[in-house]
Biopython code that builds the backbone (N, CA, C, O; Angstrom):
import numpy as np
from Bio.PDB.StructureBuilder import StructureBuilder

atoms = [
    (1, "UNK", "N", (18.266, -9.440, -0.536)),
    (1, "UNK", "CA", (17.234, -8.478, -0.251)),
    (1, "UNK", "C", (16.042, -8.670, -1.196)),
    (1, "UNK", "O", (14.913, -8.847, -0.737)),
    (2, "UNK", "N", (16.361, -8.627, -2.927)),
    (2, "UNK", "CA", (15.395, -9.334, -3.889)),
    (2, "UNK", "C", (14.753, -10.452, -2.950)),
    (2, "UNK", "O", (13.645, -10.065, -2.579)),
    (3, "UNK", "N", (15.051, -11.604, -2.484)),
    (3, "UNK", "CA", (14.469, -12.578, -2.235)),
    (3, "UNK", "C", (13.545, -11.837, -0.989)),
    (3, "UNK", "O", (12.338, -11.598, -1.030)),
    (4, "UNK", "N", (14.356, -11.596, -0.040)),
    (4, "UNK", "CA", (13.142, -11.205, 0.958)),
    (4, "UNK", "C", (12.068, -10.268, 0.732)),
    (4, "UNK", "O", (11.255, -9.819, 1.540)),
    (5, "UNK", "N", (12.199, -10.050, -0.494)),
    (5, "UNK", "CA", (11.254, -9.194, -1.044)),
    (5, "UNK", "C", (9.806, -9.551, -1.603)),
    (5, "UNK", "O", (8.755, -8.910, -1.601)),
    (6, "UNK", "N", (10.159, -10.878, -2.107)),
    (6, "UNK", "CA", (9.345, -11.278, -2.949)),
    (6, "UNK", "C", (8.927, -12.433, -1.810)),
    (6, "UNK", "O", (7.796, -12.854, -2.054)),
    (7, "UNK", "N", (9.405, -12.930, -0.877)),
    (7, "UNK", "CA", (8.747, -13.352, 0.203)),
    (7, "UNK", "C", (8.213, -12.922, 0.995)),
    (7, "UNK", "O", (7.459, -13.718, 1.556)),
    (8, "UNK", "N", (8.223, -11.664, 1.483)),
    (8, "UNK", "CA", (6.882, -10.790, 1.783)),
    (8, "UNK", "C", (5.676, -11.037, 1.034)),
    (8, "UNK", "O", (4.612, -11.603, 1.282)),
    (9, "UNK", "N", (6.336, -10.234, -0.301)),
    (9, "UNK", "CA", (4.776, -10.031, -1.069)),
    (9, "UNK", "C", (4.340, -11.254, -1.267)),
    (9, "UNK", "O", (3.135, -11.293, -1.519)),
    (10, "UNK", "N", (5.006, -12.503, -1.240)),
    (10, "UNK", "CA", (4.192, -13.962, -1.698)),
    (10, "UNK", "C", (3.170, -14.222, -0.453)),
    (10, "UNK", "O", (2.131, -14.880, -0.514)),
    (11, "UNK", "N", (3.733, -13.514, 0.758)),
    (11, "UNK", "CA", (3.163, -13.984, 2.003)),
    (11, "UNK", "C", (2.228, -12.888, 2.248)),
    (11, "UNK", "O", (1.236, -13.228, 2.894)),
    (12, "UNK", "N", (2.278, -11.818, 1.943)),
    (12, "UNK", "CA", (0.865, -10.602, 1.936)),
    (12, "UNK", "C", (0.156, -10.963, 1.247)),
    (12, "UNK", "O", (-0.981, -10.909, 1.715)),
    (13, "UNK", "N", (0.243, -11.647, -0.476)),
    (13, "UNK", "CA", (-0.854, -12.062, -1.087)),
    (13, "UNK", "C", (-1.741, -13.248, -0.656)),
    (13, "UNK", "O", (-2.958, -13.348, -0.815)),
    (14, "UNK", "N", (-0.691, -14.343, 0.058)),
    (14, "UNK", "CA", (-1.711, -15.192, 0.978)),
    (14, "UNK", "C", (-2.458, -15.026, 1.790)),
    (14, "UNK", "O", (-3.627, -15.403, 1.876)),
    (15, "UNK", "N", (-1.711, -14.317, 2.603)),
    (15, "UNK", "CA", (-2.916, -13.477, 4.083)),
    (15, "UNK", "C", (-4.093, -12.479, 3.418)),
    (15, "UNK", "O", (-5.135, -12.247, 4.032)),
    (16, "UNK", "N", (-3.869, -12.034, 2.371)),
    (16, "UNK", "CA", (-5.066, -10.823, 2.042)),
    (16, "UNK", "C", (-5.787, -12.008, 0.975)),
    (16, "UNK", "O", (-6.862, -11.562, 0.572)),
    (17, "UNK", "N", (-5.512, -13.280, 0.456)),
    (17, "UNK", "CA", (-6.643, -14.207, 0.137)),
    (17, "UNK", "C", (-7.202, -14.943, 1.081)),
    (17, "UNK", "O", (-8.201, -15.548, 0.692)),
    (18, "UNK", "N", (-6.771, -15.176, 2.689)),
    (18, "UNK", "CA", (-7.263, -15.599, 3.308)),
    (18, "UNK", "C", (-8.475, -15.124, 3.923)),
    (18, "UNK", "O", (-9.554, -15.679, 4.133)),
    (19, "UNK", "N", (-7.819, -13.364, 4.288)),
    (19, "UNK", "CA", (-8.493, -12.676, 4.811)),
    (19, "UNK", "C", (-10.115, -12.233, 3.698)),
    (19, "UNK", "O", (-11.174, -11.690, 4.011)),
    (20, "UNK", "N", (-9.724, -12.652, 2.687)),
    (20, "UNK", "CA", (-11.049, -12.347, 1.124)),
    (20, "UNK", "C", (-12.301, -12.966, 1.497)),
    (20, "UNK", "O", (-13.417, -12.581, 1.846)),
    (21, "UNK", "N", (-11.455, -14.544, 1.209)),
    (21, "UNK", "CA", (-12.294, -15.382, 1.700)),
    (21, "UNK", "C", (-13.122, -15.237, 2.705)),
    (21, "UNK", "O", (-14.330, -15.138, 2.489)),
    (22, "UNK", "N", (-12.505, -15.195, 4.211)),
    (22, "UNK", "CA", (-12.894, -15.192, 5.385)),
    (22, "UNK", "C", (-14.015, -14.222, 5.561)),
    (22, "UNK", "O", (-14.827, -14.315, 6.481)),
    (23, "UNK", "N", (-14.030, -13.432, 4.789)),
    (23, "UNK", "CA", (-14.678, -11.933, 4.280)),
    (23, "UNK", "C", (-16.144, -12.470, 4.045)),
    (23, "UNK", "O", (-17.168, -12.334, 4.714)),
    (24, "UNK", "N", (-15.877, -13.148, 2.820)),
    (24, "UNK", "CA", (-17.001, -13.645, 2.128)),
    (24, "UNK", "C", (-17.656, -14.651, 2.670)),
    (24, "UNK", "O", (-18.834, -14.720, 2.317)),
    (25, "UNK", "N", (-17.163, -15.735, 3.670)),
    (25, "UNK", "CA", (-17.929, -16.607, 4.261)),
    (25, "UNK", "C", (-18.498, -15.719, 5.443)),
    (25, "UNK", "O", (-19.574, -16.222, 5.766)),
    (26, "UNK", "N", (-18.249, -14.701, 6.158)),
    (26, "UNK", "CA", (-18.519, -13.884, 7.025)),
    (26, "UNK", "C", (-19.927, -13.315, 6.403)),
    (26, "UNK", "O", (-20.952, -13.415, 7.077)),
    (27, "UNK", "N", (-19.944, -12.859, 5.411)),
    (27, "UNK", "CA", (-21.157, -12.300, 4.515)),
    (27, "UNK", "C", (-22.132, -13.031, 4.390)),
    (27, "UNK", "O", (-23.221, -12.602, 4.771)),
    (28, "UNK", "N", (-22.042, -14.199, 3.884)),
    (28, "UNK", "CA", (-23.094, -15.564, 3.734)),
    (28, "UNK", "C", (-23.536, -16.383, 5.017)),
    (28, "UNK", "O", (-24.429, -17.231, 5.030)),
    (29, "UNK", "N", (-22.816, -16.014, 6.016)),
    (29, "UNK", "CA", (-23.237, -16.703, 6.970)),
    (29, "UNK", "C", (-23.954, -16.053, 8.063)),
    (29, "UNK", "O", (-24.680, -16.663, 8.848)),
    (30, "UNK", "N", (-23.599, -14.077, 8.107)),
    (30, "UNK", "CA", (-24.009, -13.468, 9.387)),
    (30, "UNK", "C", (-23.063, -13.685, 10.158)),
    (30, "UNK", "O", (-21.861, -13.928, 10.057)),
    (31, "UNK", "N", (-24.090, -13.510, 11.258)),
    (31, "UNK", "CA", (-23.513, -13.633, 12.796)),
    (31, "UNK", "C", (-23.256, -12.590, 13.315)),
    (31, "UNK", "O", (-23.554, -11.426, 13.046)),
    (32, "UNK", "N", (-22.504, -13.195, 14.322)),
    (32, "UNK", "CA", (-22.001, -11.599, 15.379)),
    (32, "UNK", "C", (-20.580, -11.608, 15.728)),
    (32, "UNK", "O", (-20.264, -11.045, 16.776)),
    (33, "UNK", "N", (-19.687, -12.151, 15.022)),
    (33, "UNK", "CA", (-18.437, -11.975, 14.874)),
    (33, "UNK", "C", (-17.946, -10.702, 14.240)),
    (33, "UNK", "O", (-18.617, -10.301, 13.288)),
    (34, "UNK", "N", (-17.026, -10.082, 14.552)),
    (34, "UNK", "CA", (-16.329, -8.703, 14.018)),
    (34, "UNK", "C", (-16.088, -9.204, 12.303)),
    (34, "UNK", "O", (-15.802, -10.304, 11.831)),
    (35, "UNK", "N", (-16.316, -8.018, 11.727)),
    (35, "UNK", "CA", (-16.171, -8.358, 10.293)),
    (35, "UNK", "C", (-14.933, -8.054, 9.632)),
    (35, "UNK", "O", (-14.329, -7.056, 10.024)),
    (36, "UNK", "N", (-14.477, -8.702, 8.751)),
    (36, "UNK", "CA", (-12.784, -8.362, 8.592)),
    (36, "UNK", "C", (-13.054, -7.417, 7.143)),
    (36, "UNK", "O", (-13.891, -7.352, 6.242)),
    (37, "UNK", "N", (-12.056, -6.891, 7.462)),
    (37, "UNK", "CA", (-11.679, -5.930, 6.486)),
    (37, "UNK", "C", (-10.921, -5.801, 6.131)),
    (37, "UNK", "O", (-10.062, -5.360, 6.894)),
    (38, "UNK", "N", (-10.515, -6.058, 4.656)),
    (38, "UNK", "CA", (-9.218, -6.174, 3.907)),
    (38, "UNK", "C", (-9.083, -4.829, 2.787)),
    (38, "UNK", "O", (-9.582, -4.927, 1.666)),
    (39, "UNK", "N", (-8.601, -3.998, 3.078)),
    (39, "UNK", "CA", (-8.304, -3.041, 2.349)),
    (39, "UNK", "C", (-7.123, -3.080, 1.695)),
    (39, "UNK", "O", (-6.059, -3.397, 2.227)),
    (40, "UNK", "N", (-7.352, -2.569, -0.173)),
    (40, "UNK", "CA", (-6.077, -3.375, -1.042)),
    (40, "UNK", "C", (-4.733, -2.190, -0.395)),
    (40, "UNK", "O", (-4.835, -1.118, 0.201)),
    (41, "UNK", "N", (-3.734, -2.852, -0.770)),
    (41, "UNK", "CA", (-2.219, -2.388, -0.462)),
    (41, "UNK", "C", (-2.006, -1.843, -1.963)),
    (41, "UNK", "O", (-2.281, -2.255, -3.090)),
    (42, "UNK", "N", (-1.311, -0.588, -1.352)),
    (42, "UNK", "CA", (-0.679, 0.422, -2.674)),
    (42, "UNK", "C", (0.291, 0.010, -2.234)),
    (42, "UNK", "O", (0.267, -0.414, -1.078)),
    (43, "UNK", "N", (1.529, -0.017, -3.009)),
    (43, "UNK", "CA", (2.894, 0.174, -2.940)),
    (43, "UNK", "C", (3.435, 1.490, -3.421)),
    (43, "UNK", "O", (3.136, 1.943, -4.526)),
    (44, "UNK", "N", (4.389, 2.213, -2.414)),
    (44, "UNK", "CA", (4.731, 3.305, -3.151)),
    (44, "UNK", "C", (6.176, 3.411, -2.880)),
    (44, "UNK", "O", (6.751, 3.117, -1.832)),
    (45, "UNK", "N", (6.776, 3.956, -4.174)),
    (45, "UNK", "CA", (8.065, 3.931, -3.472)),
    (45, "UNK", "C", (9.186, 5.250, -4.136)),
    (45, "UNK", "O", (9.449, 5.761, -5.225)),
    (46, "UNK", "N", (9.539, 5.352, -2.899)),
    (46, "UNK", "CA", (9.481, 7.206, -3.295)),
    (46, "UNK", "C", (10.653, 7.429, -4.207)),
    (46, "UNK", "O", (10.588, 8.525, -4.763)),
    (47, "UNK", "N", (11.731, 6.692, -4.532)),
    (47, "UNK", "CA", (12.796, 6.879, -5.393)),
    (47, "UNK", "C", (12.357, 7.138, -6.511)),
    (47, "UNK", "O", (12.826, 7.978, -7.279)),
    (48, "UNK", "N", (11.033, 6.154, -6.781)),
    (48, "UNK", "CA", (10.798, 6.495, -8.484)),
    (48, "UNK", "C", (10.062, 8.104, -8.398)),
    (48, "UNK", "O", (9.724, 8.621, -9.463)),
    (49, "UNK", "N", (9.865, 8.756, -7.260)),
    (49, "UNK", "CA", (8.965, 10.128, -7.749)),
    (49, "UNK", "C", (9.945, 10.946, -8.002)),
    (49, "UNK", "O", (9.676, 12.108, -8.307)),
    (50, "UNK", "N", (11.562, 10.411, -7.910)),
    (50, "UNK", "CA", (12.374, 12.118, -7.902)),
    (50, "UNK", "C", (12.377, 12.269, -9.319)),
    (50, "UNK", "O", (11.732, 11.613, -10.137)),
    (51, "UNK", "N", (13.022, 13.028, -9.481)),
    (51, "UNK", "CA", (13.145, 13.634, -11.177)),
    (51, "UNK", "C", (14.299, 13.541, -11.724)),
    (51, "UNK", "O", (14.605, 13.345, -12.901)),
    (52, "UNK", "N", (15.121, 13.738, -10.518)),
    (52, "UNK", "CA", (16.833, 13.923, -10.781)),
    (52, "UNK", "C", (17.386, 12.935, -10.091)),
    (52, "UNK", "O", (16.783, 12.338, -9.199)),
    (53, "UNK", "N", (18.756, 12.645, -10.499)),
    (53, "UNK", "CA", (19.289, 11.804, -9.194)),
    (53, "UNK", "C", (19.762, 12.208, -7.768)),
    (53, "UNK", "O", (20.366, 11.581, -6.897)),
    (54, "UNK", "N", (19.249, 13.544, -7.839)),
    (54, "UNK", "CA", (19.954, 14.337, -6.559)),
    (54, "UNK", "C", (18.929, 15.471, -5.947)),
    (54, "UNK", "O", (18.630, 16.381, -6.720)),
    (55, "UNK", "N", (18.694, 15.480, -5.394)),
    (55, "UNK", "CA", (17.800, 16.581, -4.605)),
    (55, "UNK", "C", (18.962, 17.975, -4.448)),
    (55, "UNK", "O", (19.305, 18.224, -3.292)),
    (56, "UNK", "N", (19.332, 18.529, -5.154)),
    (56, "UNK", "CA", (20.284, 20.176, -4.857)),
    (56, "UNK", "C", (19.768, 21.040, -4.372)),
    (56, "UNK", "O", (20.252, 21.634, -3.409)),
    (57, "UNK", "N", (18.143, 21.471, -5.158)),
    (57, "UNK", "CA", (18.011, 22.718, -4.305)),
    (57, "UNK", "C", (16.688, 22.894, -4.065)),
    (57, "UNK", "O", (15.941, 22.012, -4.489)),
    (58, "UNK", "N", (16.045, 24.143, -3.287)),
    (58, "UNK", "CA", (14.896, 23.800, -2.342)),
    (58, "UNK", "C", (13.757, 23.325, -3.143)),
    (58, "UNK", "O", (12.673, 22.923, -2.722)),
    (59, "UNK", "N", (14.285, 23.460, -4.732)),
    (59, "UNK", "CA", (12.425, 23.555, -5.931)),
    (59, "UNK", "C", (12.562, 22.153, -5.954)),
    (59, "UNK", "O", (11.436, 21.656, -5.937)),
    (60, "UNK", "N", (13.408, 21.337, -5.983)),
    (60, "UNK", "CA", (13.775, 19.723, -5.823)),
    (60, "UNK", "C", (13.284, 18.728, -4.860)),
    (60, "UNK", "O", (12.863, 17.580, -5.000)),
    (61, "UNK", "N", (13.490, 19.639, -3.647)),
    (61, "UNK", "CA", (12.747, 18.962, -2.463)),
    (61, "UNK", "C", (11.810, 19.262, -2.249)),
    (61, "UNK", "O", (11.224, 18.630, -1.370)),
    (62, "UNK", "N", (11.200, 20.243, -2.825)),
    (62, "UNK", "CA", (9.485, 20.688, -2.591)),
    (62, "UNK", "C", (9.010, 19.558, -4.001)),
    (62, "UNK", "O", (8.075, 18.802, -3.737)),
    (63, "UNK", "N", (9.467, 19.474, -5.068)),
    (63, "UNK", "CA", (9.129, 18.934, -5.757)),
    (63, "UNK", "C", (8.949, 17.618, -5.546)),
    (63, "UNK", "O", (8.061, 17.022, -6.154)),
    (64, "UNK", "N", (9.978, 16.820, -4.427)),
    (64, "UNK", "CA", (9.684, 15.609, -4.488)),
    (64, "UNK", "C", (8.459, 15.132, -3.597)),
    (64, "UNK", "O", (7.748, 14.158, -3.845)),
    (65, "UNK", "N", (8.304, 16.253, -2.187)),
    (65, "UNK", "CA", (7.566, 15.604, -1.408)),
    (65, "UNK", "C", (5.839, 16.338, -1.945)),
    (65, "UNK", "O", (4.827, 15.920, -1.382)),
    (66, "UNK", "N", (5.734, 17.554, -3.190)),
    (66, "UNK", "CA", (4.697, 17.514, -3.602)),
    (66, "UNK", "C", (4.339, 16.254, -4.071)),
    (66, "UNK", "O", (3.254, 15.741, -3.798)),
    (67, "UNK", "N", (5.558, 15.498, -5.062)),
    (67, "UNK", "CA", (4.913, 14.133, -5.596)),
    (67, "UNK", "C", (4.640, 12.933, -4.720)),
    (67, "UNK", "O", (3.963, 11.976, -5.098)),
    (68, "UNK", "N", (5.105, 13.016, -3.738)),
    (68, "UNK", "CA", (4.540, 12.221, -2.325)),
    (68, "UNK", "C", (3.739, 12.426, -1.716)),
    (68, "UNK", "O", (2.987, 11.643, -1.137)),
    (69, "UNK", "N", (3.752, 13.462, -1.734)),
    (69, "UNK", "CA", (2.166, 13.764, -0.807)),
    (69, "UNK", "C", (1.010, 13.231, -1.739)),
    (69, "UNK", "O", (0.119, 12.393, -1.606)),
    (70, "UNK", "N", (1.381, 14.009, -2.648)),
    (70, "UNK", "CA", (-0.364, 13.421, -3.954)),
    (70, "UNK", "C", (-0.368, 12.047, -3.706)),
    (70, "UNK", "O", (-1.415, 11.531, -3.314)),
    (71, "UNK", "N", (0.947, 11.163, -3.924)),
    (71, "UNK", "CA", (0.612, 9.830, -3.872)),
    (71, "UNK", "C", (0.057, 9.412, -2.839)),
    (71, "UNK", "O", (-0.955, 8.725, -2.980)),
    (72, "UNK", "N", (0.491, 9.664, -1.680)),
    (72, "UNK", "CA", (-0.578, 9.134, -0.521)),
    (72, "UNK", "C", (-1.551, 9.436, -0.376)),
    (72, "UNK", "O", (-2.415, 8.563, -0.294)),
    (73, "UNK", "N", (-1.877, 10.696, -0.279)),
    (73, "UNK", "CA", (-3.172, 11.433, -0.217)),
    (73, "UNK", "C", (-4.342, 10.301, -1.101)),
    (73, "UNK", "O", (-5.316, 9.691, -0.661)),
    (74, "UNK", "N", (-3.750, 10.354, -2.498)),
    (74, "UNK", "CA", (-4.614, 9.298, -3.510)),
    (74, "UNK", "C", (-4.739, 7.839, -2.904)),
    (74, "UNK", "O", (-5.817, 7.276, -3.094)),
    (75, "UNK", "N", (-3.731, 7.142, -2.176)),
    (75, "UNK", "CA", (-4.468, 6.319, -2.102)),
    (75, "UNK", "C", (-4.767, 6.456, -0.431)),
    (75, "UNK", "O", (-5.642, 5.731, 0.043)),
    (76, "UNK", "N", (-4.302, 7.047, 0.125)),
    (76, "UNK", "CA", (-5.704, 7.239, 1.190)),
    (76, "UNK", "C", (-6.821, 7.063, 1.048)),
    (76, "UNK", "O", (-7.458, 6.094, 1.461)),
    (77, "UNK", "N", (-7.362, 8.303, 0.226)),
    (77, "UNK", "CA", (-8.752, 8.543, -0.422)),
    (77, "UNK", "C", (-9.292, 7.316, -0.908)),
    (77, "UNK", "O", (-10.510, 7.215, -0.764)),
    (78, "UNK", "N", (-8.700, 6.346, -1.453)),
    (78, "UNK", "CA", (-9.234, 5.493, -2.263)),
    (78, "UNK", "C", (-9.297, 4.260, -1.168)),
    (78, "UNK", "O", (-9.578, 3.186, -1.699)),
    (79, "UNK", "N", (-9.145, 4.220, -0.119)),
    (79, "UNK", "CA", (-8.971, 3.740, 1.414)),
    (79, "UNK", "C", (-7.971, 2.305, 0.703)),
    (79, "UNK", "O", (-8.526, 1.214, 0.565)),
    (80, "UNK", "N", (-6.797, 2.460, 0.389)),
    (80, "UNK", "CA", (-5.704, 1.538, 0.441)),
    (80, "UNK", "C", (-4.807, 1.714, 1.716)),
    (80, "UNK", "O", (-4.498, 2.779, 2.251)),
    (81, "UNK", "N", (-4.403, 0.257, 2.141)),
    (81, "UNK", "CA", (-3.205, -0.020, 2.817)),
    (81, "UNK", "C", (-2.096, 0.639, 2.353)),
    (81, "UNK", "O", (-2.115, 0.191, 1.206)),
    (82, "UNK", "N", (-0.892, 1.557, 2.389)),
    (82, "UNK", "CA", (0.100, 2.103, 1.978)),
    (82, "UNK", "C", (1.246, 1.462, 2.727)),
    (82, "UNK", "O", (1.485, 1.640, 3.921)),
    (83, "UNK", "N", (2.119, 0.484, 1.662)),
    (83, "UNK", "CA", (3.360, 0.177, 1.777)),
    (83, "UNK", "C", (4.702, 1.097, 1.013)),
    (83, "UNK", "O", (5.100, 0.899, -0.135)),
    (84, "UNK", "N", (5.165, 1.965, 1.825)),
    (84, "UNK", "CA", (6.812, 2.420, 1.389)),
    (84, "UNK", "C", (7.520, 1.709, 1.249)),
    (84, "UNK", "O", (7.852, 1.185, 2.312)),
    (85, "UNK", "N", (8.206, 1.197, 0.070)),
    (85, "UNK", "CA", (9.194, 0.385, -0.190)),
    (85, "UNK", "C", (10.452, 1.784, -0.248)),
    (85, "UNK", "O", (11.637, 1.540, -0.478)),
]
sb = StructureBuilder()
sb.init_structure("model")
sb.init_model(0)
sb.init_chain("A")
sb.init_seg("    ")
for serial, (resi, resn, name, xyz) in enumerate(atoms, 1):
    if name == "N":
        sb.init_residue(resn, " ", resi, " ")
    sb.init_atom(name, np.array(xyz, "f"), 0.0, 1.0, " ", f" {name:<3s}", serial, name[0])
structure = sb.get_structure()
């Protein structure tokens, strides 16, 4: 699972340098081709927001998905791609 993990992300960081590039020759050159847009990827991953190892009671689960919500919300706002690991 480690491995397929890190073969994703080796293969998202290629496509979002392709897509950079492609960006930037798009800029210098004009035209009338659709313009690409690469918006950066947050990773978020919700295990690390709990507090406890166990969700028991309702202040736990409000607590966790308050800390989820902020996280997305933030990088919404900040117009990132959002990956849930």
């Amino acid at each position: 699972m480690q491995e397929a993990e890190r073969a994703l992300d080796a293969a998202l960081v290629e496509i979002e340098t392709f897509l950079k590039k492609k960006q930037e020759k798009q800029e210098k050159k004009g035209g009338d081709e659709p313009k690409v847009v690469v918006k950066p990827r947050k990773e978020i991953k919700p295990a690390l927001l709990v507090k406890t190892p166990f969700l028991e009671t309702q202040d736990d689960i409000d607590g966790f998905l308050d800390a989820l919500r902020n996280e997305l919300q933030q990088a919404f706002s900040r117009g990132e791609r959002i990956q849930i690991r």
